[in-house]
mmCIF file as Biopython writes it, N, C-alpha, C and O atoms, coordinates in Angstrom:
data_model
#
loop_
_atom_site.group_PDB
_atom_site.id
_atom_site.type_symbol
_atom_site.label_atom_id
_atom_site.label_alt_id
_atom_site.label_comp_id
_atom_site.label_asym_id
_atom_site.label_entity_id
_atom_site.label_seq_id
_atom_site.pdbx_PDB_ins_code
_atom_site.Cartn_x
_atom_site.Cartn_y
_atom_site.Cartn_z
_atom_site.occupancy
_atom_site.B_iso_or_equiv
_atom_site.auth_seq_id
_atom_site.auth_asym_id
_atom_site.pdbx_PDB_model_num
ATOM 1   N N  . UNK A ? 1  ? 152.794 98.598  153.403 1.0 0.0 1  A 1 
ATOM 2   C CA . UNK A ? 1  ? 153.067 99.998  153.672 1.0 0.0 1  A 1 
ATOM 3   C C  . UNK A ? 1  ? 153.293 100.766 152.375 1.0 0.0 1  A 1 
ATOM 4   O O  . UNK A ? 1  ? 152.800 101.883 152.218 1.0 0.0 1  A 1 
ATOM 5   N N  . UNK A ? 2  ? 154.093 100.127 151.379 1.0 0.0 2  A 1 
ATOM 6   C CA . UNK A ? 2  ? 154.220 100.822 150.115 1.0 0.0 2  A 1 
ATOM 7   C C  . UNK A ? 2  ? 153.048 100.941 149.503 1.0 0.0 2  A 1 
ATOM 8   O O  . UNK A ? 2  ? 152.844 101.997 148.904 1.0 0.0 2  A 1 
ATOM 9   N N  . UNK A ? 3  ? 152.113 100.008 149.504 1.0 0.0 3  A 1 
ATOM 10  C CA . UNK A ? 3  ? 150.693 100.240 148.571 1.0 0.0 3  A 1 
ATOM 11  C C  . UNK A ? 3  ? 149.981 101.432 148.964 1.0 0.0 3  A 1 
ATOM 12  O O  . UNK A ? 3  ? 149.615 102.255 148.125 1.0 0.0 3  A 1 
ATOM 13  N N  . UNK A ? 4  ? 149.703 101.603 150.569 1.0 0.0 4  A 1 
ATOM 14  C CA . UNK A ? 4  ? 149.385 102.662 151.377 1.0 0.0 4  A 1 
ATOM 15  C C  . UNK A ? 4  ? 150.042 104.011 151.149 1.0 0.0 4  A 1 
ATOM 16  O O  . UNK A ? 4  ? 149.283 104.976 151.058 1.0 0.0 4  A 1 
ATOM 17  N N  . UNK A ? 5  ? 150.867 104.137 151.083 1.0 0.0 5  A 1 
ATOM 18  C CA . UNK A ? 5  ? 152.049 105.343 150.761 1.0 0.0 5  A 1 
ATOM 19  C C  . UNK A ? 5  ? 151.544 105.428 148.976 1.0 0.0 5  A 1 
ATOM 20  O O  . UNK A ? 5  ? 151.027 106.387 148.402 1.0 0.0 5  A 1 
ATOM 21  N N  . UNK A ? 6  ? 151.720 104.777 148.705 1.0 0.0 6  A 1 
ATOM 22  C CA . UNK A ? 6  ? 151.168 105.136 146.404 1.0 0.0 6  A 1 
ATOM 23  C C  . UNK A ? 6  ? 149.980 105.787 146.731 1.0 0.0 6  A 1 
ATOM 24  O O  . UNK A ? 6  ? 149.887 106.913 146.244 1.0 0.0 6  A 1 
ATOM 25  N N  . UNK A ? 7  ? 148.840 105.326 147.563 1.0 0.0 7  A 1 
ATOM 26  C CA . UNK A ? 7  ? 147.745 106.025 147.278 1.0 0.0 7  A 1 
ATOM 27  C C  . UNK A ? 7  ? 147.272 106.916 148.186 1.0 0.0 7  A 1 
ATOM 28  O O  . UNK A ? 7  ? 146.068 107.126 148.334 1.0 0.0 7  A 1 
ATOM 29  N N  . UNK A ? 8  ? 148.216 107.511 148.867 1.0 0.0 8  A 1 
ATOM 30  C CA . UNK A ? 8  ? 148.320 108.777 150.019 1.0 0.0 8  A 1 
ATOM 31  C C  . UNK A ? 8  ? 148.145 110.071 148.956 1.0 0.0 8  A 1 
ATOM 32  O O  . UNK A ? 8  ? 148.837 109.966 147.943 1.0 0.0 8  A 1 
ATOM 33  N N  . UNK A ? 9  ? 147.392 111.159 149.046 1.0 0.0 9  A 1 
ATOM 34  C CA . UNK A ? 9  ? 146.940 112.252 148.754 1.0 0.0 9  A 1 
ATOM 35  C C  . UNK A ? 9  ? 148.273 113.300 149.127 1.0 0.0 9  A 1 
ATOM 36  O O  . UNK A ? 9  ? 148.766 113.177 150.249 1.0 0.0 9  A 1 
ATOM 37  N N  . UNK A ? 10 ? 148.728 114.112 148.379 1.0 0.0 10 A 1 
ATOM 38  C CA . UNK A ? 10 ? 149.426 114.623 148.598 1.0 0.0 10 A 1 
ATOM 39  C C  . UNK A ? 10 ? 149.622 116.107 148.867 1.0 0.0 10 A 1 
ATOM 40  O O  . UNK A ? 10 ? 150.567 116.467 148.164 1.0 0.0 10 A 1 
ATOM 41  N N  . UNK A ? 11 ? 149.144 117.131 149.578 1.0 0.0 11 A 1 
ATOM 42  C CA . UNK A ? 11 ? 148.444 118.719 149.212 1.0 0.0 11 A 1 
ATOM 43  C C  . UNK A ? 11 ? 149.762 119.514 148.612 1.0 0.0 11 A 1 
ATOM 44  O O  . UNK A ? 11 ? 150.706 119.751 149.366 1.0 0.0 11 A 1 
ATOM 45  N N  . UNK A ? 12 ? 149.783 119.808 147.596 1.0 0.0 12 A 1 
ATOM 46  C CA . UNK A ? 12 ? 150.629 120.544 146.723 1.0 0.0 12 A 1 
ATOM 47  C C  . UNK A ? 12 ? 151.304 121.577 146.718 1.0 0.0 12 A 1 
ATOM 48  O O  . UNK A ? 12 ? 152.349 121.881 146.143 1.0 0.0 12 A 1 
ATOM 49  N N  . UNK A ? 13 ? 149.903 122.677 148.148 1.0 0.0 13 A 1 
ATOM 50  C CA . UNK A ? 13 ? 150.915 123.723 148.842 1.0 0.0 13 A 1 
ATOM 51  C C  . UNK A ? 13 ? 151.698 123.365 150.089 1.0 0.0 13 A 1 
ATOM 52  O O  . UNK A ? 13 ? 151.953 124.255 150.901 1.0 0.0 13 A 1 
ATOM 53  N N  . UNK A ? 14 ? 152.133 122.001 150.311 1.0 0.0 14 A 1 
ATOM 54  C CA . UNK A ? 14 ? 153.459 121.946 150.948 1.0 0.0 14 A 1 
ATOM 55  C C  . UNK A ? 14 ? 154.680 122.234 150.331 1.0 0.0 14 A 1 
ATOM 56  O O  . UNK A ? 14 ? 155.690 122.465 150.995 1.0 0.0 14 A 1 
ATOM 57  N N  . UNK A ? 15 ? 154.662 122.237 149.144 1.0 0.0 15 A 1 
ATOM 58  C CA . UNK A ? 15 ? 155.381 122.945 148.164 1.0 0.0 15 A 1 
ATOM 59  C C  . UNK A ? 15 ? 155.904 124.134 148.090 1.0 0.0 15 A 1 
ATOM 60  O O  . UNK A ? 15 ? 157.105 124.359 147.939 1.0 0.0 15 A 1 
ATOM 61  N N  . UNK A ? 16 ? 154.635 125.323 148.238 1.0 0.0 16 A 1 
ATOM 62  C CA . UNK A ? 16 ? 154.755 126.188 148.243 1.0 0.0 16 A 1 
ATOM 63  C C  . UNK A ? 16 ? 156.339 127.022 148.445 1.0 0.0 16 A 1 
ATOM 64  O O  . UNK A ? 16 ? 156.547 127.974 147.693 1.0 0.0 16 A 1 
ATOM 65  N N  . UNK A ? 17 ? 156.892 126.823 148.968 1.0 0.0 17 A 1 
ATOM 66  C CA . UNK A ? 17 ? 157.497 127.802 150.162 1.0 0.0 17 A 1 
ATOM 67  C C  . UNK A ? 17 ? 158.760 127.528 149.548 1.0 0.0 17 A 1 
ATOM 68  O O  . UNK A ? 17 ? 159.491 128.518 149.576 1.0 0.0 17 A 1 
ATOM 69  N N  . UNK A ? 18 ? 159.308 126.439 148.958 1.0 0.0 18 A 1 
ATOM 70  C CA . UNK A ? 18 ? 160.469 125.443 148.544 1.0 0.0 18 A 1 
ATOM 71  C C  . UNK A ? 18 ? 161.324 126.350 147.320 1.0 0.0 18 A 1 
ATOM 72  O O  . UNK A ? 18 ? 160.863 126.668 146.224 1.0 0.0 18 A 1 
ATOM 73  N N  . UNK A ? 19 ? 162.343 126.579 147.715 1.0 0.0 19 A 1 
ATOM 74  C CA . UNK A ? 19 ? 162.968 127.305 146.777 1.0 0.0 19 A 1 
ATOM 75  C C  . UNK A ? 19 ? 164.029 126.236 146.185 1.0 0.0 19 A 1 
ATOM 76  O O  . UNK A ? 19 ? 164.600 125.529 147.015 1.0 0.0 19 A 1 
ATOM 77  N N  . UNK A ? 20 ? 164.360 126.051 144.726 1.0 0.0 20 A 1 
ATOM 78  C CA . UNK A ? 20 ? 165.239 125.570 143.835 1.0 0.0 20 A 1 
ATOM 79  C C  . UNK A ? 20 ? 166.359 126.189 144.581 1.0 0.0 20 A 1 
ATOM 80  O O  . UNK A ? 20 ? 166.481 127.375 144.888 1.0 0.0 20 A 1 
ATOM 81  N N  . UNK A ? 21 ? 167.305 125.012 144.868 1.0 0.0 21 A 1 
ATOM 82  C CA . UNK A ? 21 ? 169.191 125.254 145.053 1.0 0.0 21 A 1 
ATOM 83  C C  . UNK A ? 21 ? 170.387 124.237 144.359 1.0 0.0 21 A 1 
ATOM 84  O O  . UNK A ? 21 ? 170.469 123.016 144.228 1.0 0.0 21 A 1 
ATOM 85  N N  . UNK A ? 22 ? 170.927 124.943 144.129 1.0 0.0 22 A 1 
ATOM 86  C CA . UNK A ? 22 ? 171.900 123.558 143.431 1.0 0.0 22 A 1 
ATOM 87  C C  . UNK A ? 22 ? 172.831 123.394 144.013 1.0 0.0 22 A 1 
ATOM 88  O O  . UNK A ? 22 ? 173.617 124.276 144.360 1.0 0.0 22 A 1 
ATOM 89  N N  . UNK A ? 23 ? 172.941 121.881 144.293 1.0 0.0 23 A 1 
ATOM 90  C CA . UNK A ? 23 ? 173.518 121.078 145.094 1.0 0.0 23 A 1 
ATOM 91  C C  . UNK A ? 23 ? 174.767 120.345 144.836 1.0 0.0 23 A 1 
ATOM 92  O O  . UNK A ? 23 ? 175.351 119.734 145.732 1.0 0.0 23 A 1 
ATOM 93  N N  . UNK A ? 24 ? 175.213 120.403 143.531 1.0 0.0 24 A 1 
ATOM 94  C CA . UNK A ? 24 ? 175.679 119.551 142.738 1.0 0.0 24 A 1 
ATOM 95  C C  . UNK A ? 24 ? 176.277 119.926 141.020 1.0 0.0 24 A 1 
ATOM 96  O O  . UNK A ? 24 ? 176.090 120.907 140.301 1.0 0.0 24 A 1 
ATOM 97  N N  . UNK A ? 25 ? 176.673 119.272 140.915 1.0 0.0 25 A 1 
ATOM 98  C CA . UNK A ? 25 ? 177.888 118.378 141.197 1.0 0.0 25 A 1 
ATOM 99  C C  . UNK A ? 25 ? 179.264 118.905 141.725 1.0 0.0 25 A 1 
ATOM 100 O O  . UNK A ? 25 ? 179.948 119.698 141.077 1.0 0.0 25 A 1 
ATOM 101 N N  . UNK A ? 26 ? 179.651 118.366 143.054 1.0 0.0 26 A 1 
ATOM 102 C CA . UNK A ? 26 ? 181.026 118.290 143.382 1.0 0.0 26 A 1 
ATOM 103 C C  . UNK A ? 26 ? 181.953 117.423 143.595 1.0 0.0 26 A 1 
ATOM 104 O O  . UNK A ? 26 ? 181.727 116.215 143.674 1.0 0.0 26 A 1 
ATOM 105 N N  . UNK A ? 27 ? 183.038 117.924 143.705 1.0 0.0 27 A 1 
ATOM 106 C CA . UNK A ? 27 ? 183.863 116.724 143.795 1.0 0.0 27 A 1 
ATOM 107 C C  . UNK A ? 27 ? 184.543 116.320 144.913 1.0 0.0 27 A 1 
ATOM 108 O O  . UNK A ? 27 ? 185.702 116.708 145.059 1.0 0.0 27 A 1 
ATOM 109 N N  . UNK A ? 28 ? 184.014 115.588 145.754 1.0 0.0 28 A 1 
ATOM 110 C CA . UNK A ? 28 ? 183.743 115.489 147.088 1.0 0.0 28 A 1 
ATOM 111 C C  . UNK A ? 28 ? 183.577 113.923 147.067 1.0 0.0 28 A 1 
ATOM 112 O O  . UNK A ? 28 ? 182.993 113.347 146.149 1.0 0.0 28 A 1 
ATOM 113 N N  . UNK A ? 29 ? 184.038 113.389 147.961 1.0 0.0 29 A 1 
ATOM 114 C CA . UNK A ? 29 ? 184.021 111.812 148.438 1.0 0.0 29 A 1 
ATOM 115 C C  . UNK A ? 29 ? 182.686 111.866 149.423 1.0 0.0 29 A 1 
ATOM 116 O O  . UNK A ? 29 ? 182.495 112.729 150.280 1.0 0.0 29 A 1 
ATOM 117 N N  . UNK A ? 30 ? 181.781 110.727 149.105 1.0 0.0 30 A 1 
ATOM 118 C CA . UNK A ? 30 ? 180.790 110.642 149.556 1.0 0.0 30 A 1 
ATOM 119 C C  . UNK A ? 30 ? 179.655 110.663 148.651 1.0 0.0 30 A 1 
ATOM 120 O O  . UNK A ? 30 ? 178.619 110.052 148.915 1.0 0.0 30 A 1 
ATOM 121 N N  . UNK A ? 31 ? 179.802 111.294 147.674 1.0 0.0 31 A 1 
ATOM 122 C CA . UNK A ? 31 ? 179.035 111.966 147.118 1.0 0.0 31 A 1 
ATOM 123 C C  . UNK A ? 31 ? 178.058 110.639 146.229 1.0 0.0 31 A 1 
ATOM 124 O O  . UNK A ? 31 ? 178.613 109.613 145.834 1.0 0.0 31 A 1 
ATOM 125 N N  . UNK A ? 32 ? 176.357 110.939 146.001 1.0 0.0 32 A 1 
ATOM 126 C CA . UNK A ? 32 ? 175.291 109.929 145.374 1.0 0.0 32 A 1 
ATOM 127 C C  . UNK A ? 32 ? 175.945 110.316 143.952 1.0 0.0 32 A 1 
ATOM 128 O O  . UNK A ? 32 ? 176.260 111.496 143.802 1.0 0.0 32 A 1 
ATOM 129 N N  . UNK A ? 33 ? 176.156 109.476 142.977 1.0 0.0 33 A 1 
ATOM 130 C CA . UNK A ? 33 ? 176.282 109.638 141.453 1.0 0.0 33 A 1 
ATOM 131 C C  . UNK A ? 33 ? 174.797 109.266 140.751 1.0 0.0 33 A 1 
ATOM 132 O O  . UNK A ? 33 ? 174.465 109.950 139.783 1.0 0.0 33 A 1 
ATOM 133 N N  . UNK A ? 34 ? 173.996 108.317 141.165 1.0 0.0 34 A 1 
ATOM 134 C CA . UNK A ? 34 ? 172.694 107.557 140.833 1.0 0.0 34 A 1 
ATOM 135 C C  . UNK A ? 34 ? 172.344 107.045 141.772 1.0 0.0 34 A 1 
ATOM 136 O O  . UNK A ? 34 ? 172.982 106.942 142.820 1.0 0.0 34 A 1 
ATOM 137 N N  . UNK A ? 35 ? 170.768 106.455 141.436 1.0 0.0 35 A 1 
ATOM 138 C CA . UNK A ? 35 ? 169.949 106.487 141.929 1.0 0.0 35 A 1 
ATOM 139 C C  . UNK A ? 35 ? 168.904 105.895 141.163 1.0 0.0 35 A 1 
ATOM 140 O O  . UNK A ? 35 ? 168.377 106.573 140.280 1.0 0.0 35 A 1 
ATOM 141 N N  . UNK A ? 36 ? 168.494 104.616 141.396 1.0 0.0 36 A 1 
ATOM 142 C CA . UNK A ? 36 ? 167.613 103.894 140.641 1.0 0.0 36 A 1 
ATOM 143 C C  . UNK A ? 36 ? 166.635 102.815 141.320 1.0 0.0 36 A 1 
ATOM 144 O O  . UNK A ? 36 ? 167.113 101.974 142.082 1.0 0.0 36 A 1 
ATOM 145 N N  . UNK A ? 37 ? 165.131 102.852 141.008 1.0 0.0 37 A 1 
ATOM 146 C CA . UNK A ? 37 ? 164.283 102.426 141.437 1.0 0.0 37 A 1 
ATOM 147 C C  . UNK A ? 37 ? 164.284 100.705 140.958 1.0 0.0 37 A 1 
ATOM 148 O O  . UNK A ? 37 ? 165.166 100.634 140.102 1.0 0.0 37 A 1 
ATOM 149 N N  . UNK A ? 38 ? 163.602 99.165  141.175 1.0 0.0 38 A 1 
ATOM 150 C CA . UNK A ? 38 ? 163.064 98.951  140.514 1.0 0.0 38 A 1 
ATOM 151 C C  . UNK A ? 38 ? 161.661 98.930  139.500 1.0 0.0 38 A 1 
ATOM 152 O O  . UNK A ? 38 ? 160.572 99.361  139.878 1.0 0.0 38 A 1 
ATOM 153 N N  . UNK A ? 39 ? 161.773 98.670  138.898 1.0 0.0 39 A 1 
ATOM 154 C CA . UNK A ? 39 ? 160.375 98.917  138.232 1.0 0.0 39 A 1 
ATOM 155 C C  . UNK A ? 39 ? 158.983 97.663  139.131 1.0 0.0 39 A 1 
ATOM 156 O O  . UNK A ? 39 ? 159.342 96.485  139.133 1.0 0.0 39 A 1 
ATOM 157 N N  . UNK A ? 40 ? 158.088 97.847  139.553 1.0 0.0 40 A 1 
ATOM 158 C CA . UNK A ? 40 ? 157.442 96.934  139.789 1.0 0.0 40 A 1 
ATOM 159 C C  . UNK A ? 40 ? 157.671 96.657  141.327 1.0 0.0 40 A 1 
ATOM 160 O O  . UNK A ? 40 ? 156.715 96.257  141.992 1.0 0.0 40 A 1 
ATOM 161 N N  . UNK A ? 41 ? 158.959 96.866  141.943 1.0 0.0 41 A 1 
ATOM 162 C CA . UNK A ? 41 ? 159.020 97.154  143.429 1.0 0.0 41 A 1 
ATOM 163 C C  . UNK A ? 41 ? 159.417 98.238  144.363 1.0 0.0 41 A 1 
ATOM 164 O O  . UNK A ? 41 ? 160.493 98.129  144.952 1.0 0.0 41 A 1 
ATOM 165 N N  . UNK A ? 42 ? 158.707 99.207  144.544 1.0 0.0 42 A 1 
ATOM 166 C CA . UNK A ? 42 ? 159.298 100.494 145.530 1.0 0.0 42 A 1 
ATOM 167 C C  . UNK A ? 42 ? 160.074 99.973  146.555 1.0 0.0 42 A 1 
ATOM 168 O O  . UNK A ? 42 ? 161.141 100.586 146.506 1.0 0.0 42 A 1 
ATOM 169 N N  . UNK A ? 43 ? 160.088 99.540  147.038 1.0 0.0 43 A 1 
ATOM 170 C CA . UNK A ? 43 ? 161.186 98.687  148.317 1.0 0.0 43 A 1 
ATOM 171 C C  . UNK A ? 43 ? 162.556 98.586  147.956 1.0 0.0 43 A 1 
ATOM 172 O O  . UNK A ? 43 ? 163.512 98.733  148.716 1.0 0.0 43 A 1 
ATOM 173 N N  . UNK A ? 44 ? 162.590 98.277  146.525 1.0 0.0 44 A 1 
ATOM 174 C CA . UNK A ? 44 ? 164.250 98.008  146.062 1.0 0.0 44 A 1 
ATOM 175 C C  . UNK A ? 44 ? 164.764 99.956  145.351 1.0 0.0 44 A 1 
ATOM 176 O O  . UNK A ? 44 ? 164.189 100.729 144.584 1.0 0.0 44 A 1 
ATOM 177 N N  . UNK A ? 45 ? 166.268 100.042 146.241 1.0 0.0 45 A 1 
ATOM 178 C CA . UNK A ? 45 ? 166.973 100.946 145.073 1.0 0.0 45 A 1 
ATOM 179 C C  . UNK A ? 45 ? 168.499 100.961 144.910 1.0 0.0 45 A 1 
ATOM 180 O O  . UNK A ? 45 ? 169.351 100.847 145.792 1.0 0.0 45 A 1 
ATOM 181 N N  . UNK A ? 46 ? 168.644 101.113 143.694 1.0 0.0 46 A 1 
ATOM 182 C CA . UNK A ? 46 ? 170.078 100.937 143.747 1.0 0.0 46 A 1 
ATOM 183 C C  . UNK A ? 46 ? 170.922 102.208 144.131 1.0 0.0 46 A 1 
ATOM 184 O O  . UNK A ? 46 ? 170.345 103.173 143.631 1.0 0.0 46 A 1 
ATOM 185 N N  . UNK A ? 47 ? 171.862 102.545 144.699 1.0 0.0 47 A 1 
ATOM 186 C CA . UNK A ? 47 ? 172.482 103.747 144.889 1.0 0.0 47 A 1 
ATOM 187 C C  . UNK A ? 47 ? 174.096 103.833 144.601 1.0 0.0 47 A 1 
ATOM 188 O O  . UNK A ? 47 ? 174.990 103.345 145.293 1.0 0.0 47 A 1 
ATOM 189 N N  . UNK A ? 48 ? 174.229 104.629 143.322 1.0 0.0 48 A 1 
ATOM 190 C CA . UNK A ? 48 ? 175.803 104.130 142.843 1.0 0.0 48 A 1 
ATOM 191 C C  . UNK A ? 48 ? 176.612 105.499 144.023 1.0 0.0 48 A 1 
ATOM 192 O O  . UNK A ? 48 ? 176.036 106.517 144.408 1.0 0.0 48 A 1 
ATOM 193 N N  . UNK A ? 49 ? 177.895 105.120 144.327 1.0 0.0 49 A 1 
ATOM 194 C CA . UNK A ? 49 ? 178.820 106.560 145.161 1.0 0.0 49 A 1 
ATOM 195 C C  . UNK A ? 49 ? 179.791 106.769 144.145 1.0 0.0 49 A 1 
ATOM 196 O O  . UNK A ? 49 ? 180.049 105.837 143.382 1.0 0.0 49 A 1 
ATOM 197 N N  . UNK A ? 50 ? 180.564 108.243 143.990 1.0 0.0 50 A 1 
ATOM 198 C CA . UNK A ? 50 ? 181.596 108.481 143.590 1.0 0.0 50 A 1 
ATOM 199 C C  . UNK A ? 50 ? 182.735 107.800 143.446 1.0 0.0 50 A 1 
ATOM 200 O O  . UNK A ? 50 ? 183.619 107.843 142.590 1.0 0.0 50 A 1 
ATOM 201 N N  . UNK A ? 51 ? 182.527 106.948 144.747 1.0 0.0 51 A 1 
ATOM 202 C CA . UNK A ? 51 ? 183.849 106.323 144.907 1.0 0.0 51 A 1 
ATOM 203 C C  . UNK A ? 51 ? 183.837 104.546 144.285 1.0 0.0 51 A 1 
ATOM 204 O O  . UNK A ? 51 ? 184.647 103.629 144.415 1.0 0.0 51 A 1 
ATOM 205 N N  . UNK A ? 52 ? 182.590 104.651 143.631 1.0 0.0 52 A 1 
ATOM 206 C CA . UNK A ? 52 ? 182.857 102.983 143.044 1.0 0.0 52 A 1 
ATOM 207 C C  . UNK A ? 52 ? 181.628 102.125 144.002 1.0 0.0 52 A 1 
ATOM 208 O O  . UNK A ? 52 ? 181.366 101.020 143.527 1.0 0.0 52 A 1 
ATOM 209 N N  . UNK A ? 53 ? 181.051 102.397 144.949 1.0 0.0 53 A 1 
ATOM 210 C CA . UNK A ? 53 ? 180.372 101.976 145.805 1.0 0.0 53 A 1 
ATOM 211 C C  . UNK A ? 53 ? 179.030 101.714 145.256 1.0 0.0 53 A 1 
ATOM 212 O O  . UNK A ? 53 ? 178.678 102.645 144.533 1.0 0.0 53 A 1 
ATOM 213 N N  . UNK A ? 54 ? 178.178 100.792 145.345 1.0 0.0 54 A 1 
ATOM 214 C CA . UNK A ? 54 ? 177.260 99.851  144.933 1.0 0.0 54 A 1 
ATOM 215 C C  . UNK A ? 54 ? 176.184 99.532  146.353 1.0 0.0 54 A 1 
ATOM 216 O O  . UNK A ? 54 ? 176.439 98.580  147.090 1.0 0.0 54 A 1 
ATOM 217 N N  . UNK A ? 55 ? 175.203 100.275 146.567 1.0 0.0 55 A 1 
ATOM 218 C CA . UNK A ? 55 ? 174.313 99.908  147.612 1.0 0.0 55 A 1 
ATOM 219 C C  . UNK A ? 55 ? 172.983 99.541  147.320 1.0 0.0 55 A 1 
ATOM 220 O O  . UNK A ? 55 ? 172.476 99.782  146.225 1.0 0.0 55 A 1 
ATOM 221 N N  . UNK A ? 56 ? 172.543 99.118  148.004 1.0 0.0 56 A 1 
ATOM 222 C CA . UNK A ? 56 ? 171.129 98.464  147.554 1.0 0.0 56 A 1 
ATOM 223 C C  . UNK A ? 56 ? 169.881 98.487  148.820 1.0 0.0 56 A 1 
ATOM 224 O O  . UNK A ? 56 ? 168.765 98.018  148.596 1.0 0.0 56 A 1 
#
């Protein structure tokens, strides 16, 4: 499914319409700090939380 999804075409004016908002940073429990791919596998990501939290 991931190989399929890399080489999916993407039309650019879905874009269009999308306005820039900022989201961030607050200081709020819950909150994503990072966000990291591996290299070589789309399937894996790491996701650090505010609160010390470690997901995968």
């Amino acid at each position: 499914l991931a190989a399929a999804l890399a080489t999916a075409q993407v039309d650019v004016k879905l874009f269009d319409r999308l306005q820039f908002r900022a989201i961030g940073p607050a200081n709020m429990g819950g909150r994503t700090t990072d966000v990291e791919g591996v290299p070589g596998n789309p399937n894996i990501l790491y996701v650090g939380t505010g609160g010390g939290g470690l997901w995968k």
